[in-house]
C-alpha atoms as one frame of an Amber mdcrd trajectory, in Angstrom:
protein
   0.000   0.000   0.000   1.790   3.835  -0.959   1.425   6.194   1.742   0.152
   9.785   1.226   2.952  11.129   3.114   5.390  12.724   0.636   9.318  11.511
   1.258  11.496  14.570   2.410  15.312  14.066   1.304  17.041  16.313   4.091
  20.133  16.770   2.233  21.296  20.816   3.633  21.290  22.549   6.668  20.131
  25.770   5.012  18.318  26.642   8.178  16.169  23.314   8.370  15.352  23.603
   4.393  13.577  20.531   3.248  14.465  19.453  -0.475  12.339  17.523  -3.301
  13.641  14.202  -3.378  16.444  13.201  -5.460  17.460  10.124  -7.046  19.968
   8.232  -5.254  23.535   7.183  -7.149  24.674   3.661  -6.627  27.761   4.979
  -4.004  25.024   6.925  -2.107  24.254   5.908   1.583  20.672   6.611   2.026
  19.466   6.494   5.518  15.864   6.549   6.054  14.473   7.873   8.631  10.883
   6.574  10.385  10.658   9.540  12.557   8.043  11.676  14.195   7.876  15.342
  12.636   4.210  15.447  14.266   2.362  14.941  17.325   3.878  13.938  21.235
   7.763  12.545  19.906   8.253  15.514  17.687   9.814  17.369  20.536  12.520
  14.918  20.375  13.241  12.989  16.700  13.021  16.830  15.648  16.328  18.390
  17.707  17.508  15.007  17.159  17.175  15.134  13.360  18.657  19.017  13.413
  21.702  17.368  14.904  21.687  14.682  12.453  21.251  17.464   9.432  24.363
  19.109  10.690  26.791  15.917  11.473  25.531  14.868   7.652  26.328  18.210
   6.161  29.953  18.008   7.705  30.569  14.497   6.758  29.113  14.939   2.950
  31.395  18.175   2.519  34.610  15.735   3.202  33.030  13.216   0.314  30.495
  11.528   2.459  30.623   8.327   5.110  34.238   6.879   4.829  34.962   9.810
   2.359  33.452   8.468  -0.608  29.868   7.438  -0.025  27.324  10.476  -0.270
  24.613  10.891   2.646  20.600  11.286   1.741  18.824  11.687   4.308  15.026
  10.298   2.984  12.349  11.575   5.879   8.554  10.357   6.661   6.322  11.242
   8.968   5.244   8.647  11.381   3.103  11.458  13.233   4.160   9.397  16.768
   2.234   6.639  15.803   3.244   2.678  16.677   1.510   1.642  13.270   2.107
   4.490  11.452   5.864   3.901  11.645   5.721  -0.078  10.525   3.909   1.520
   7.684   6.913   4.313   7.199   9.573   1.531   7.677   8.455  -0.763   5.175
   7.834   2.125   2.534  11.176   3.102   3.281  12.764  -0.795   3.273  11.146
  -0.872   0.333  12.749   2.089  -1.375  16.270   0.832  -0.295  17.731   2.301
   2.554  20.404   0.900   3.805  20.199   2.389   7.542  17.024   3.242   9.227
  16.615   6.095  12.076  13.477   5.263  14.140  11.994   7.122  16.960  13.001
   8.431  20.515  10.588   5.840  21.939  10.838   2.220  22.261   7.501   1.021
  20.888   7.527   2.546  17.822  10.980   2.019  17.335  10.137  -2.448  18.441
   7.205  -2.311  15.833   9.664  -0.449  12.673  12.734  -2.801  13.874  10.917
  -5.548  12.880  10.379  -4.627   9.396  14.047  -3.403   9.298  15.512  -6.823
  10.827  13.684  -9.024   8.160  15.302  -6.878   5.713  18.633  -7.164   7.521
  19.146  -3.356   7.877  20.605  -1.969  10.630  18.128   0.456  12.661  18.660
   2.985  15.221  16.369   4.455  17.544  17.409   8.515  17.733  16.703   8.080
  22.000  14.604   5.171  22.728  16.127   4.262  26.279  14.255   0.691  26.752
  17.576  -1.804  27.438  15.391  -4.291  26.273  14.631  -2.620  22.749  17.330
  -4.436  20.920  16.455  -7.882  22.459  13.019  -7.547  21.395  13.993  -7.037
  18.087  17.137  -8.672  17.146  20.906  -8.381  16.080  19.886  -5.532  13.502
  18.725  -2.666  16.325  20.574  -0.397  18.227  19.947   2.227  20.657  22.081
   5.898  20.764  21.129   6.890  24.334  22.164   5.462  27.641  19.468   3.026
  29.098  16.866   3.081  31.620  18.471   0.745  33.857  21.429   2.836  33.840
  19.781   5.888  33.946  18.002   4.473  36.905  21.371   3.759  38.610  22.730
   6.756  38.247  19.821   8.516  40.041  19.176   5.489  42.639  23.039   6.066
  43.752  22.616  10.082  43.657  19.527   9.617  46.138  21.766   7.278  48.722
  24.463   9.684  48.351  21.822  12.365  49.284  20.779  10.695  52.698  17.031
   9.908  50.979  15.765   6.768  52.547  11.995   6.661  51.533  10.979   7.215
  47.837   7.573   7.342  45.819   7.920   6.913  42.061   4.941   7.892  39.451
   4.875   5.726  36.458   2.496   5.284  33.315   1.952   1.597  31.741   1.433
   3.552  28.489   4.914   3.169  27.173   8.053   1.100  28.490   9.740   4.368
  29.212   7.813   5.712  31.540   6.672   2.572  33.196  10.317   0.572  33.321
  12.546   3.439  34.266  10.750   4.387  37.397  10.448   0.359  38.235  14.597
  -0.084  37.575  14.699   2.970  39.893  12.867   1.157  42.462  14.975  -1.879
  42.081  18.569  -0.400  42.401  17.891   2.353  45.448  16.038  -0.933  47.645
  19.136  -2.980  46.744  21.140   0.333  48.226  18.813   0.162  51.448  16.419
   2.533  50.401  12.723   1.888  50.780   9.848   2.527  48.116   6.924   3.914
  50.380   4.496   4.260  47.684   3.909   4.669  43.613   1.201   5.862  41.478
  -0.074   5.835  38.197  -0.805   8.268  35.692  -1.963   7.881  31.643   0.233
   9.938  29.215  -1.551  12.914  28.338  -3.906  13.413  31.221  -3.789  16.801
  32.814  -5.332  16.238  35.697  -2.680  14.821  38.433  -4.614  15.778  41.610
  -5.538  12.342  42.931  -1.433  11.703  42.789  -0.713  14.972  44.605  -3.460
  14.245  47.175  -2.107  10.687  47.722   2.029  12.010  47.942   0.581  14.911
  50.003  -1.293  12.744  52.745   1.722  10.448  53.073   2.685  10.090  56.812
   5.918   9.515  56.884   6.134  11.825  53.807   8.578  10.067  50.808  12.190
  12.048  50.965  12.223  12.204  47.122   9.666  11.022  44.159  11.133   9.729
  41.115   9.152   9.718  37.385  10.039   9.553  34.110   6.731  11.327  32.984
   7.884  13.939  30.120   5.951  16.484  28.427   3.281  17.532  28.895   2.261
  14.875  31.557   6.051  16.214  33.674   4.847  20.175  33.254   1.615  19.165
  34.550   1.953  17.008  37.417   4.686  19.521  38.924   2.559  22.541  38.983
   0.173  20.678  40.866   2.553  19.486  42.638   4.342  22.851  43.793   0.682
  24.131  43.889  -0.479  22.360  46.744   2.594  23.136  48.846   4.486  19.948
  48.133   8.021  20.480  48.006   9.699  17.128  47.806  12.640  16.843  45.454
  12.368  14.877  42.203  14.463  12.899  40.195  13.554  13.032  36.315  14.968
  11.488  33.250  16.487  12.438  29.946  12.634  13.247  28.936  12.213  16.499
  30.471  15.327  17.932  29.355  13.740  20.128  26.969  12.695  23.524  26.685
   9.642  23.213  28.083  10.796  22.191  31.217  12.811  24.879  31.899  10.238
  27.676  30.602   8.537  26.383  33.803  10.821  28.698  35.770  10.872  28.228
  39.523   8.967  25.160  39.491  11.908  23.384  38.665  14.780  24.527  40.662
  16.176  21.702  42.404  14.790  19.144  39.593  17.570  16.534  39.143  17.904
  14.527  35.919  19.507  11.968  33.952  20.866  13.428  30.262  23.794  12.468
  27.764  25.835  14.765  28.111  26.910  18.101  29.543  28.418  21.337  27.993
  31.213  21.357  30.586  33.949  24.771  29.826  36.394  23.334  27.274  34.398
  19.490  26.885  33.926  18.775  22.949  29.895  19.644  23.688  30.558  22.908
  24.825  33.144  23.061  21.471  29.971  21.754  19.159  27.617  24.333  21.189
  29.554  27.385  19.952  29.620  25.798  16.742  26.123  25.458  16.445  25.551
  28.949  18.111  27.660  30.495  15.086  25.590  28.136  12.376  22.198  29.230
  13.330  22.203  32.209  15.536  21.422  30.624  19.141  22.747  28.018  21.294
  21.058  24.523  21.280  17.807  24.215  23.964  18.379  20.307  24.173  21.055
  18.081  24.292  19.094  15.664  22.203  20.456  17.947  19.056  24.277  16.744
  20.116  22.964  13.364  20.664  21.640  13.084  17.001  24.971  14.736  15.820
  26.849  12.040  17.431  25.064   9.107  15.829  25.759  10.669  12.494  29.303
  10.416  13.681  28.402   7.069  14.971  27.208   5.944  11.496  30.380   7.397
   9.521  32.701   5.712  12.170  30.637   2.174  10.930  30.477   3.001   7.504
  34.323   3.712   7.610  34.837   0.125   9.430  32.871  -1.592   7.226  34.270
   0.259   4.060  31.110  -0.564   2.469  27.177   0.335   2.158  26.206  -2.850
   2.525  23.301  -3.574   5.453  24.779  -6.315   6.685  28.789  -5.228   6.744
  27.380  -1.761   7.974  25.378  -3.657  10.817  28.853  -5.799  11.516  30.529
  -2.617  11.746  28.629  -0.799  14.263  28.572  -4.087  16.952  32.435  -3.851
  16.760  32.597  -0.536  17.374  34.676   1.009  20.528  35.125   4.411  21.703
  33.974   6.733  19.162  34.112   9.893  19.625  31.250  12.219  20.227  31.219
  15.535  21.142  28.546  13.851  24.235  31.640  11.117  25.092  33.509   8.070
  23.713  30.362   5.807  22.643  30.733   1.915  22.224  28.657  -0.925  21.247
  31.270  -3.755  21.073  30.339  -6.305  23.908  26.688  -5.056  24.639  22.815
  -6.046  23.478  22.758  -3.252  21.190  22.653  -0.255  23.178  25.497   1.822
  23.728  27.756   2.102  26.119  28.575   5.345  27.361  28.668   8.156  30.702
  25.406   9.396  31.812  25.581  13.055  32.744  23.567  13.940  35.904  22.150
  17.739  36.164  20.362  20.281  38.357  18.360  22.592  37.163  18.656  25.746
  39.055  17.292  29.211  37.591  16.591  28.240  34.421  20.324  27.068  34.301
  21.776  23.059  34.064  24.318  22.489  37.045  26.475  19.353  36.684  26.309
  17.180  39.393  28.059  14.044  38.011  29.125  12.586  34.745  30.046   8.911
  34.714  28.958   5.124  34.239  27.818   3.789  37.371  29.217   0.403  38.984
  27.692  -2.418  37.046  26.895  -4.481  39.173  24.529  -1.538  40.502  22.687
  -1.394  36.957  18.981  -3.270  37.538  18.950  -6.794  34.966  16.629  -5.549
  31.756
Protein backbone atom coordinates (compact mmCIF):
# COMPACT_ATOMS: atom_id res chain seq x y z
CA UNK A 1 0.00 0.00 0.00
CA UNK A 2 1.79 3.84 -0.96
CA UNK A 3 1.43 6.19 1.74
CA UNK A 4 0.15 9.78 1.23
CA UNK A 5 2.95 11.13 3.11
CA UNK A 6 5.39 12.72 0.64
CA UNK A 7 9.32 11.51 1.26
CA UNK A 8 11.50 14.57 2.41
CA UNK A 9 15.31 14.07 1.30
CA UNK A 10 17.04 16.31 4.09
CA UNK A 11 20.13 16.77 2.23
CA UNK A 12 21.30 20.82 3.63
CA UNK A 13 21.29 22.55 6.67
CA UNK A 14 20.13 25.77 5.01
CA UNK A 15 18.32 26.64 8.18
CA UNK A 16 16.17 23.31 8.37
CA UNK A 17 15.35 23.60 4.39
CA UNK A 18 13.58 20.53 3.25
CA UNK A 19 14.46 19.45 -0.47
CA UNK A 20 12.34 17.52 -3.30
CA UNK A 21 13.64 14.20 -3.38
CA UNK A 22 16.44 13.20 -5.46
CA UNK A 23 17.46 10.12 -7.05
CA UNK A 24 19.97 8.23 -5.25
CA UNK A 25 23.54 7.18 -7.15
CA UNK A 26 24.67 3.66 -6.63
CA UNK A 27 27.76 4.98 -4.00
CA UNK A 28 25.02 6.92 -2.11
CA UNK A 29 24.25 5.91 1.58
CA UNK A 30 20.67 6.61 2.03
CA UNK A 31 19.47 6.49 5.52
CA UNK A 32 15.86 6.55 6.05
CA UNK A 33 14.47 7.87 8.63
CA UNK A 34 10.88 6.57 10.39
CA UNK A 35 10.66 9.54 12.56
CA UNK A 36 8.04 11.68 14.20
CA UNK A 37 7.88 15.34 12.64
CA UNK A 38 4.21 15.45 14.27
CA UNK A 39 2.36 14.94 17.33
CA UNK A 40 3.88 13.94 21.24
CA UNK A 41 7.76 12.54 19.91
CA UNK A 42 8.25 15.51 17.69
CA UNK A 43 9.81 17.37 20.54
CA UNK A 44 12.52 14.92 20.38
CA UNK A 45 13.24 12.99 16.70
CA UNK A 46 13.02 16.83 15.65
CA UNK A 47 16.33 18.39 17.71
CA UNK A 48 17.51 15.01 17.16
CA UNK A 49 17.18 15.13 13.36
CA UNK A 50 18.66 19.02 13.41
CA UNK A 51 21.70 17.37 14.90
CA UNK A 52 21.69 14.68 12.45
CA UNK A 53 21.25 17.46 9.43
CA UNK A 54 24.36 19.11 10.69
CA UNK A 55 26.79 15.92 11.47
CA UNK A 56 25.53 14.87 7.65
CA UNK A 57 26.33 18.21 6.16
CA UNK A 58 29.95 18.01 7.70
CA UNK A 59 30.57 14.50 6.76
CA UNK A 60 29.11 14.94 2.95
CA UNK A 61 31.39 18.18 2.52
CA UNK A 62 34.61 15.73 3.20
CA UNK A 63 33.03 13.22 0.31
CA UNK A 64 30.50 11.53 2.46
CA UNK A 65 30.62 8.33 5.11
CA UNK A 66 34.24 6.88 4.83
CA UNK A 67 34.96 9.81 2.36
CA UNK A 68 33.45 8.47 -0.61
CA UNK A 69 29.87 7.44 -0.03
CA UNK A 70 27.32 10.48 -0.27
CA UNK A 71 24.61 10.89 2.65
CA UNK A 72 20.60 11.29 1.74
CA UNK A 73 18.82 11.69 4.31
CA UNK A 74 15.03 10.30 2.98
CA UNK A 75 12.35 11.58 5.88
CA UNK A 76 8.55 10.36 6.66
CA UNK A 77 6.32 11.24 8.97
CA UNK A 78 5.24 8.65 11.38
CA UNK A 79 3.10 11.46 13.23
CA UNK A 80 4.16 9.40 16.77
CA UNK A 81 2.23 6.64 15.80
CA UNK A 82 3.24 2.68 16.68
CA UNK A 83 1.51 1.64 13.27
CA UNK A 84 2.11 4.49 11.45
CA UNK A 85 5.86 3.90 11.64
CA UNK A 86 5.72 -0.08 10.53
CA UNK A 87 3.91 1.52 7.68
CA UNK A 88 6.91 4.31 7.20
CA UNK A 89 9.57 1.53 7.68
CA UNK A 90 8.46 -0.76 5.17
CA UNK A 91 7.83 2.12 2.53
CA UNK A 92 11.18 3.10 3.28
CA UNK A 93 12.76 -0.79 3.27
CA UNK A 94 11.15 -0.87 0.33
CA UNK A 95 12.75 2.09 -1.37
CA UNK A 96 16.27 0.83 -0.29
CA UNK A 97 17.73 2.30 2.55
CA UNK A 98 20.40 0.90 3.81
CA UNK A 99 20.20 2.39 7.54
CA UNK A 100 17.02 3.24 9.23
CA UNK A 101 16.61 6.10 12.08
CA UNK A 102 13.48 5.26 14.14
CA UNK A 103 11.99 7.12 16.96
CA UNK A 104 13.00 8.43 20.51
CA UNK A 105 10.59 5.84 21.94
CA UNK A 106 10.84 2.22 22.26
CA UNK A 107 7.50 1.02 20.89
CA UNK A 108 7.53 2.55 17.82
CA UNK A 109 10.98 2.02 17.34
CA UNK A 110 10.14 -2.45 18.44
CA UNK A 111 7.21 -2.31 15.83
CA UNK A 112 9.66 -0.45 12.67
CA UNK A 113 12.73 -2.80 13.87
CA UNK A 114 10.92 -5.55 12.88
CA UNK A 115 10.38 -4.63 9.40
CA UNK A 116 14.05 -3.40 9.30
CA UNK A 117 15.51 -6.82 10.83
CA UNK A 118 13.68 -9.02 8.16
CA UNK A 119 15.30 -6.88 5.71
CA UNK A 120 18.63 -7.16 7.52
CA UNK A 121 19.15 -3.36 7.88
CA UNK A 122 20.60 -1.97 10.63
CA UNK A 123 18.13 0.46 12.66
CA UNK A 124 18.66 2.99 15.22
CA UNK A 125 16.37 4.46 17.54
CA UNK A 126 17.41 8.51 17.73
CA UNK A 127 16.70 8.08 22.00
CA UNK A 128 14.60 5.17 22.73
CA UNK A 129 16.13 4.26 26.28
CA UNK A 130 14.25 0.69 26.75
CA UNK A 131 17.58 -1.80 27.44
CA UNK A 132 15.39 -4.29 26.27
CA UNK A 133 14.63 -2.62 22.75
CA UNK A 134 17.33 -4.44 20.92
CA UNK A 135 16.46 -7.88 22.46
CA UNK A 136 13.02 -7.55 21.40
CA UNK A 137 13.99 -7.04 18.09
CA UNK A 138 17.14 -8.67 17.15
CA UNK A 139 20.91 -8.38 16.08
CA UNK A 140 19.89 -5.53 13.50
CA UNK A 141 18.72 -2.67 16.32
CA UNK A 142 20.57 -0.40 18.23
CA UNK A 143 19.95 2.23 20.66
CA UNK A 144 22.08 5.90 20.76
CA UNK A 145 21.13 6.89 24.33
CA UNK A 146 22.16 5.46 27.64
CA UNK A 147 19.47 3.03 29.10
CA UNK A 148 16.87 3.08 31.62
CA UNK A 149 18.47 0.74 33.86
CA UNK A 150 21.43 2.84 33.84
CA UNK A 151 19.78 5.89 33.95
CA UNK A 152 18.00 4.47 36.91
CA UNK A 153 21.37 3.76 38.61
CA UNK A 154 22.73 6.76 38.25
CA UNK A 155 19.82 8.52 40.04
CA UNK A 156 19.18 5.49 42.64
CA UNK A 157 23.04 6.07 43.75
CA UNK A 158 22.62 10.08 43.66
CA UNK A 159 19.53 9.62 46.14
CA UNK A 160 21.77 7.28 48.72
CA UNK A 161 24.46 9.68 48.35
CA UNK A 162 21.82 12.36 49.28
CA UNK A 163 20.78 10.70 52.70
CA UNK A 164 17.03 9.91 50.98
CA UNK A 165 15.77 6.77 52.55
CA UNK A 166 11.99 6.66 51.53
CA UNK A 167 10.98 7.21 47.84
CA UNK A 168 7.57 7.34 45.82
CA UNK A 169 7.92 6.91 42.06
CA UNK A 170 4.94 7.89 39.45
CA UNK A 171 4.88 5.73 36.46
CA UNK A 172 2.50 5.28 33.32
CA UNK A 173 1.95 1.60 31.74
CA UNK A 174 1.43 3.55 28.49
CA UNK A 175 4.91 3.17 27.17
CA UNK A 176 8.05 1.10 28.49
CA UNK A 177 9.74 4.37 29.21
CA UNK A 178 7.81 5.71 31.54
CA UNK A 179 6.67 2.57 33.20
CA UNK A 180 10.32 0.57 33.32
CA UNK A 181 12.55 3.44 34.27
CA UNK A 182 10.75 4.39 37.40
CA UNK A 183 10.45 0.36 38.23
CA UNK A 184 14.60 -0.08 37.58
CA UNK A 185 14.70 2.97 39.89
CA UNK A 186 12.87 1.16 42.46
CA UNK A 187 14.98 -1.88 42.08
CA UNK A 188 18.57 -0.40 42.40
CA UNK A 189 17.89 2.35 45.45
CA UNK A 190 16.04 -0.93 47.65
CA UNK A 191 19.14 -2.98 46.74
CA UNK A 192 21.14 0.33 48.23
CA UNK A 193 18.81 0.16 51.45
CA UNK A 194 16.42 2.53 50.40
CA UNK A 195 12.72 1.89 50.78
CA UNK A 196 9.85 2.53 48.12
CA UNK A 197 6.92 3.91 50.38
CA UNK A 198 4.50 4.26 47.68
CA UNK A 199 3.91 4.67 43.61
CA UNK A 200 1.20 5.86 41.48
CA UNK A 201 -0.07 5.84 38.20
CA UNK A 202 -0.80 8.27 35.69
CA UNK A 203 -1.96 7.88 31.64
CA UNK A 204 0.23 9.94 29.22
CA UNK A 205 -1.55 12.91 28.34
CA UNK A 206 -3.91 13.41 31.22
CA UNK A 207 -3.79 16.80 32.81
CA UNK A 208 -5.33 16.24 35.70
CA UNK A 209 -2.68 14.82 38.43
CA UNK A 210 -4.61 15.78 41.61
CA UNK A 211 -5.54 12.34 42.93
CA UNK A 212 -1.43 11.70 42.79
CA UNK A 213 -0.71 14.97 44.61
CA UNK A 214 -3.46 14.24 47.18
CA UNK A 215 -2.11 10.69 47.72
CA UNK A 216 2.03 12.01 47.94
CA UNK A 217 0.58 14.91 50.00
CA UNK A 218 -1.29 12.74 52.75
CA UNK A 219 1.72 10.45 53.07
CA UNK A 220 2.69 10.09 56.81
CA UNK A 221 5.92 9.52 56.88
CA UNK A 222 6.13 11.82 53.81
CA UNK A 223 8.58 10.07 50.81
CA UNK A 224 12.19 12.05 50.96
CA UNK A 225 12.22 12.20 47.12
CA UNK A 226 9.67 11.02 44.16
CA UNK A 227 11.13 9.73 41.11
CA UNK A 228 9.15 9.72 37.39
CA UNK A 229 10.04 9.55 34.11
CA UNK A 230 6.73 11.33 32.98
CA UNK A 231 7.88 13.94 30.12
CA UNK A 232 5.95 16.48 28.43
CA UNK A 233 3.28 17.53 28.90
CA UNK A 234 2.26 14.87 31.56
CA UNK A 235 6.05 16.21 33.67
CA UNK A 236 4.85 20.17 33.25
CA UNK A 237 1.61 19.16 34.55
CA UNK A 238 1.95 17.01 37.42
CA UNK A 239 4.69 19.52 38.92
CA UNK A 240 2.56 22.54 38.98
CA UNK A 241 0.17 20.68 40.87
CA UNK A 242 2.55 19.49 42.64
CA UNK A 243 4.34 22.85 43.79
CA UNK A 244 0.68 24.13 43.89
CA UNK A 245 -0.48 22.36 46.74
CA UNK A 246 2.59 23.14 48.85
CA UNK A 247 4.49 19.95 48.13
CA UNK A 248 8.02 20.48 48.01
CA UNK A 249 9.70 17.13 47.81
CA UNK A 250 12.64 16.84 45.45
CA UNK A 251 12.37 14.88 42.20
CA UNK A 252 14.46 12.90 40.19
CA UNK A 253 13.55 13.03 36.32
CA UNK A 254 14.97 11.49 33.25
CA UNK A 255 16.49 12.44 29.95
CA UNK A 256 12.63 13.25 28.94
CA UNK A 257 12.21 16.50 30.47
CA UNK A 258 15.33 17.93 29.35
CA UNK A 259 13.74 20.13 26.97
CA UNK A 260 12.69 23.52 26.69
CA UNK A 261 9.64 23.21 28.08
CA UNK A 262 10.80 22.19 31.22
CA UNK A 263 12.81 24.88 31.90
CA UNK A 264 10.24 27.68 30.60
CA UNK A 265 8.54 26.38 33.80
CA UNK A 266 10.82 28.70 35.77
CA UNK A 267 10.87 28.23 39.52
CA UNK A 268 8.97 25.16 39.49
CA UNK A 269 11.91 23.38 38.66
CA UNK A 270 14.78 24.53 40.66
CA UNK A 271 16.18 21.70 42.40
CA UNK A 272 14.79 19.14 39.59
CA UNK A 273 17.57 16.53 39.14
CA UNK A 274 17.90 14.53 35.92
CA UNK A 275 19.51 11.97 33.95
CA UNK A 276 20.87 13.43 30.26
CA UNK A 277 23.79 12.47 27.76
CA UNK A 278 25.84 14.76 28.11
CA UNK A 279 26.91 18.10 29.54
CA UNK A 280 28.42 21.34 27.99
CA UNK A 281 31.21 21.36 30.59
CA UNK A 282 33.95 24.77 29.83
CA UNK A 283 36.39 23.33 27.27
CA UNK A 284 34.40 19.49 26.89
CA UNK A 285 33.93 18.77 22.95
CA UNK A 286 29.89 19.64 23.69
CA UNK A 287 30.56 22.91 24.82
CA UNK A 288 33.14 23.06 21.47
CA UNK A 289 29.97 21.75 19.16
CA UNK A 290 27.62 24.33 21.19
CA UNK A 291 29.55 27.38 19.95
CA UNK A 292 29.62 25.80 16.74
CA UNK A 293 26.12 25.46 16.44
CA UNK A 294 25.55 28.95 18.11
CA UNK A 295 27.66 30.50 15.09
CA UNK A 296 25.59 28.14 12.38
CA UNK A 297 22.20 29.23 13.33
CA UNK A 298 22.20 32.21 15.54
CA UNK A 299 21.42 30.62 19.14
CA UNK A 300 22.75 28.02 21.29
CA UNK A 301 21.06 24.52 21.28
CA UNK A 302 17.81 24.21 23.96
CA UNK A 303 18.38 20.31 24.17
CA UNK A 304 21.05 18.08 24.29
CA UNK A 305 19.09 15.66 22.20
CA UNK A 306 20.46 17.95 19.06
CA UNK A 307 24.28 16.74 20.12
CA UNK A 308 22.96 13.36 20.66
CA UNK A 309 21.64 13.08 17.00
CA UNK A 310 24.97 14.74 15.82
CA UNK A 311 26.85 12.04 17.43
CA UNK A 312 25.06 9.11 15.83
CA UNK A 313 25.76 10.67 12.49
CA UNK A 314 29.30 10.42 13.68
CA UNK A 315 28.40 7.07 14.97
CA UNK A 316 27.21 5.94 11.50
CA UNK A 317 30.38 7.40 9.52
CA UNK A 318 32.70 5.71 12.17
CA UNK A 319 30.64 2.17 10.93
CA UNK A 320 30.48 3.00 7.50
CA UNK A 321 34.32 3.71 7.61
CA UNK A 322 34.84 0.13 9.43
CA UNK A 323 32.87 -1.59 7.23
CA UNK A 324 34.27 0.26 4.06
CA UNK A 325 31.11 -0.56 2.47
CA UNK A 326 27.18 0.33 2.16
CA UNK A 327 26.21 -2.85 2.53
CA UNK A 328 23.30 -3.57 5.45
CA UNK A 329 24.78 -6.32 6.69
CA UNK A 330 28.79 -5.23 6.74
CA UNK A 331 27.38 -1.76 7.97
CA UNK A 332 25.38 -3.66 10.82
CA UNK A 333 28.85 -5.80 11.52
CA UNK A 334 30.53 -2.62 11.75
CA UNK A 335 28.63 -0.80 14.26
CA UNK A 336 28.57 -4.09 16.95
CA UNK A 337 32.43 -3.85 16.76
CA UNK A 338 32.60 -0.54 17.37
CA UNK A 339 34.68 1.01 20.53
CA UNK A 340 35.13 4.41 21.70
CA UNK A 341 33.97 6.73 19.16
CA UNK A 342 34.11 9.89 19.62
CA UNK A 343 31.25 12.22 20.23
CA UNK A 344 31.22 15.54 21.14
CA UNK A 345 28.55 13.85 24.23
CA UNK A 346 31.64 11.12 25.09
CA UNK A 347 33.51 8.07 23.71
CA UNK A 348 30.36 5.81 22.64
CA UNK A 349 30.73 1.91 22.22
CA UNK A 350 28.66 -0.93 21.25
CA UNK A 351 31.27 -3.76 21.07
CA UNK A 352 30.34 -6.31 23.91
CA UNK A 353 26.69 -5.06 24.64
CA UNK A 354 22.81 -6.05 23.48
CA UNK A 355 22.76 -3.25 21.19
CA UNK A 356 22.65 -0.25 23.18
CA UNK A 357 25.50 1.82 23.73
CA UNK A 358 27.76 2.10 26.12
CA UNK A 359 28.58 5.35 27.36
CA UNK A 360 28.67 8.16 30.70
CA UNK A 361 25.41 9.40 31.81
CA UNK A 362 25.58 13.05 32.74
CA UNK A 363 23.57 13.94 35.90
CA UNK A 364 22.15 17.74 36.16
CA UNK A 365 20.36 20.28 38.36
CA UNK A 366 18.36 22.59 37.16
CA UNK A 367 18.66 25.75 39.06
CA UNK A 368 17.29 29.21 37.59
CA UNK A 369 16.59 28.24 34.42
CA UNK A 370 20.32 27.07 34.30
CA UNK A 371 21.78 23.06 34.06
CA UNK A 372 24.32 22.49 37.05
CA UNK A 373 26.48 19.35 36.68
CA UNK A 374 26.31 17.18 39.39
CA UNK A 375 28.06 14.04 38.01
CA UNK A 376 29.13 12.59 34.75
CA UNK A 377 30.05 8.91 34.71
CA UNK A 378 28.96 5.12 34.24
CA UNK A 379 27.82 3.79 37.37
CA UNK A 380 29.22 0.40 38.98
CA UNK A 381 27.69 -2.42 37.05
CA UNK A 382 26.90 -4.48 39.17
CA UNK A 383 24.53 -1.54 40.50
CA UNK A 384 22.69 -1.39 36.96
CA UNK A 385 18.98 -3.27 37.54
CA UNK A 386 18.95 -6.79 34.97
CA UNK A 387 16.63 -5.55 31.76
Amino acid sequence: MKSNFKALCLTTMLGGSVLSPLPALADDLVIGLATAQTGGLAPYDQPSLKGLEMAVEEINAGGGAAGKFPIKLVAKDTRSDAAQTALVAQELVDEGVKIMITPCDADPSIAAGQVTQAAQIPAFSFCATTPTMPLAVGDFMFGNYPADNVQAAVLAAYATEKGYKKAFILKSPDSAYTLKLPEYFAAAFKAKGGELVGEGTFSMGQQDFGAEVTKIKAMNPAPDVIMTSAYEPDFPAFIRQLRGAGVTIPILGSDGIDSPTTFGLGALVDGVVFTTAGFAAEGSPLADFNVKYKEKFGQAPDTVYIANGYDLGKVIDAAVTAADSTDPVAIRNAIASLENVQGVTGPISYAGTQGMPLRSVSLVKIESGARELISQSLPDPADIPAP
